[in-house]
Structure formats: structure tokens, C-alpha cells
C-alpha positions as CSV (number, residue, x, y, z in Angstrom):
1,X,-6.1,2.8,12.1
2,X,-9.1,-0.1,11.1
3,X,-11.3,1.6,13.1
4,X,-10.3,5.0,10.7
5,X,-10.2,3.4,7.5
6,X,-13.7,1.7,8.5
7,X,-14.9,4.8,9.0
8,X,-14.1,6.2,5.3
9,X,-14.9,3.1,3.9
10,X,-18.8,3.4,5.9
11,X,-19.0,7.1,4.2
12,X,-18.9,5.3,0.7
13,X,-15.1,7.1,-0.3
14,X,-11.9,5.2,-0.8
15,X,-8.9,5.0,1.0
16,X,-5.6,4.7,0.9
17,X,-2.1,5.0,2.8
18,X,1.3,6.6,2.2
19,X,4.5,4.5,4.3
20,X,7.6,2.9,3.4
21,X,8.3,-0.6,5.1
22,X,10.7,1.0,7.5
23,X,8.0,3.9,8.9
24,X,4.9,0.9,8.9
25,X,7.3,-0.8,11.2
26,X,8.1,2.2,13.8
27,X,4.8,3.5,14.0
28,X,2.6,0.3,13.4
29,X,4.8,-1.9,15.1
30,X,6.0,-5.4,13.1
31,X,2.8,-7.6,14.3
32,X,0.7,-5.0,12.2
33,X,-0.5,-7.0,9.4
34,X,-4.3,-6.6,9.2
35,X,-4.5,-3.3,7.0
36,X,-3.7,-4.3,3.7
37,X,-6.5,-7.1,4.9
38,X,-9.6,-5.2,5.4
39,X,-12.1,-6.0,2.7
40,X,-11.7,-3.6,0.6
41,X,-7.9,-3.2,2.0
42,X,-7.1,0.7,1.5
43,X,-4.5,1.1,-1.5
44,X,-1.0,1.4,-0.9
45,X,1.3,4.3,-1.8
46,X,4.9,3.0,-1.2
47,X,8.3,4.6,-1.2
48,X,11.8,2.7,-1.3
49,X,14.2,4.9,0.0
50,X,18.2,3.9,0.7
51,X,19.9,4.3,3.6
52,X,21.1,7.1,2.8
53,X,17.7,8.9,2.6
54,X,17.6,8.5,-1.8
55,X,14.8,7.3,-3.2
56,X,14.7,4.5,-5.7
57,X,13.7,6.0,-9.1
58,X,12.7,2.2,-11.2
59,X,9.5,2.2,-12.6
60,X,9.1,-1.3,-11.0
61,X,7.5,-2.8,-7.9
62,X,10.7,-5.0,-7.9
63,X,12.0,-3.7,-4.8
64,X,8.5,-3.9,-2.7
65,X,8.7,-5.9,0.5
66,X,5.2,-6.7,1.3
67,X,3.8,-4.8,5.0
68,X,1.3,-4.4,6.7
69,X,-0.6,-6.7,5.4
70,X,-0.5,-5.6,1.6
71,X,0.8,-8.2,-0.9
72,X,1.1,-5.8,-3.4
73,X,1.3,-2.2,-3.6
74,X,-1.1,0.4,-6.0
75,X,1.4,3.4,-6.3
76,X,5.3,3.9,-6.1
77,X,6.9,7.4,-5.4
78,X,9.8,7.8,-7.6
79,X,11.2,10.9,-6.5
80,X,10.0,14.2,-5.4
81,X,9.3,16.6,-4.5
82,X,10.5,18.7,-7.8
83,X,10.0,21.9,-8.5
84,X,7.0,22.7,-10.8
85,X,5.5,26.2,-12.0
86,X,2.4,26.3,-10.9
87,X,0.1,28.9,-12.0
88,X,2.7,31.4,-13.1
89,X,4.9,30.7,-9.9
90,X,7.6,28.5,-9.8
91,X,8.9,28.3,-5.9
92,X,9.8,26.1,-2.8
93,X,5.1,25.6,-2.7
94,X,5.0,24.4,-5.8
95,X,6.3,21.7,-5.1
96,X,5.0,17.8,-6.1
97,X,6.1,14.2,-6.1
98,X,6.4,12.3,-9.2
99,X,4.9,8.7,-8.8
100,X,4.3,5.7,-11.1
101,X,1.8,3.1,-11.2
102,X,1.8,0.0,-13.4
């Protein structure tokens, strides 16, 4: 993952990474903590979702638990994906996530 994020950061674009704590964990492992550390640290895109799969819809960071290194996150998903019409069309593809950001 460093050596990835390197990589975009050497091409002179930004990055940034989608995870809840709980997905970080079983991918990453628990002694990842070096992302959110890289100079500049990619931005994080949280989710808070219950145990029973909902997502948390406050428009507050309150409920972040900081991982993988981050302190603090960028983005929040609030809920999503919604159905949108989308050029004309309103179906299952036009879908999108609706997010907030302080």
C-alpha cells in the first residue's frame, strides 16, 4: 500500500482511501499504522457502519476511531447508495453515495 500511494504521490496527483476501522483491520492487519503517516498522508474517506450493516447518518466525525495511522478523517459517507436520475434515467446505475465533509 506505501509503496502504491508513493507511487501516485511521485506522479504529482493526490490520494486518498475508502475503509471503515473494521475492513483497515482485516485487510491491513491491526499493526498497520503508517498510512495516515506518509508525508503527505493520503486523505481518508470513512464509513461508520452498525453491526447490523446501517450506516451512521450524523454529520459529525464524533464517532471516528482513529486507524491506520490517520488522526483525523477528510470525508464521512452518510449513507448511500440512493437512487438518483441521471441523465434522464433513474435505475439500479445511477446510483451514488451521499457524503459530508466539515
Amino acid at each position: 500500500m506505501t509503496q502504491a500511494i508513493n507511487a501516485i504521490i511521485g506522479h504529482n496527483k493526490k490520494s486518498g482511501v475508502y475503509s471503515t476501522a473494521y475492513t483497515w483491520q482485516n485487510l491491513m492487519g491491526t499493526n498497520c499504522h503508517s498510512i495516515g503517516l506518509l508525508n503527505p498522508a493520503p486523505k481518508l474517506w470513512y464509513a461508520d457502519y452498525s453491526s447490523t450493516g446501517v450506516l451512521d447518518p450524523t454529520q459529525t466525525y464524533t464517532d471516528y476511531q482513529p486507524f491506520g495511522g490517520w488522526t483525523w478523517p477528510a470525508l464521512k459517507k452518510v449513507s448511500g447508495p440512493v437512487r438518483v436520475s441521471l441523465c434522464g434515467y433513474t435505475g439500479w446505475h445511477a446510483l451514488v453515495d451521499q457524503n459530508w465533509k466539515q
